[in-house]
N, C-alpha and C positions, 0 to 999 in steps of 0.2 A: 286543350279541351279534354275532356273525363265523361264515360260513359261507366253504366252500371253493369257489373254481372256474376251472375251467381250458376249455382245446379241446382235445378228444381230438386225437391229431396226424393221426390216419390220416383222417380226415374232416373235419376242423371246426369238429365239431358242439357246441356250450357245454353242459360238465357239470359238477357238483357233487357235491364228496365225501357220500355218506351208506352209511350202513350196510355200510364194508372196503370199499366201491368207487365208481367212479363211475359217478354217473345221470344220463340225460337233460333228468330231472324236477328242480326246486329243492324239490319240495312235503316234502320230508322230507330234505334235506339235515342234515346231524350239524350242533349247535350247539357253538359255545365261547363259553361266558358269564364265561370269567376268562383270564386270562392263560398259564397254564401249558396250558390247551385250546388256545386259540390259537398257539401254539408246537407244541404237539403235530400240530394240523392242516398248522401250515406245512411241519413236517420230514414229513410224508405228502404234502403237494405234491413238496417239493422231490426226495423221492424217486422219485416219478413223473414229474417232470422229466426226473430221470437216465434213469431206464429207457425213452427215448423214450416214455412212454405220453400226456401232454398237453405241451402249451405255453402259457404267460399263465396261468401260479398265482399267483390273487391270492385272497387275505382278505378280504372284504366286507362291509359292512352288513348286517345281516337282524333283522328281527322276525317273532313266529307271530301270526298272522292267524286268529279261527275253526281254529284248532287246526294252520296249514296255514304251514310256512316261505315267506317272501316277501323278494325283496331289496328294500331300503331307495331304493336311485339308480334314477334314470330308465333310465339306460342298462343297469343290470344287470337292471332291469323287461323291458326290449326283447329283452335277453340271454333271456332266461327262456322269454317268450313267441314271440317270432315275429317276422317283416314285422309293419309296423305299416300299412301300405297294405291288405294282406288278411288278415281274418279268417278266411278258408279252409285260408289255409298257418301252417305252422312248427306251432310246439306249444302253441297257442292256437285250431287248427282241430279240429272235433267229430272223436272219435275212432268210428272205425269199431266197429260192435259183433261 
């Protein structure tokens, strides 16, 4: 399986195509489990490419976890979650209620 993701351009910040847009979160990123999805995903990248909206659209690894999208490599783990020095920052620190 292959999920999408980019850096927003106007921030930085690593997101992933899910549901007609992109999220912060990889937890529900859109899957492509065959070929003709994965193509489909990438001309959704590379369109967002065009339209200045991200940069670094890449195709990745991913498997569902307890029901919940997860990237496969280490570094798109890291991507996903945070600093790996603190658990306080990025998007692996407890969300405010």
């Amino acid at each position: 399986m292959k999920i999408l993701t980019a850096n927003r351009l106007t921030d930085g910040i690593a997101v992933w195509y899910a549901d007609g847009g992109w999220a912060e979160t990889v937890d529900h990123a859109d899957l492509a489990h065959d070929k003709a999805a994965e193509d489909r995903l990438e001309a959704t990248g590379a369109k967002a490419y065009a339209a200045n909206e991200v940069v670094d659209v890449n195709l990745i690894d991913a498997e569902v976890v307890n029901g919940v999208v997860q990237p496969v490599r280490l570094r798109e783990k890291i991507r996903a979650a945070g600093p790996t020095i603190r658990n306080d920052l990025g998007k692996q620190a407890p969300r405010a209620a």
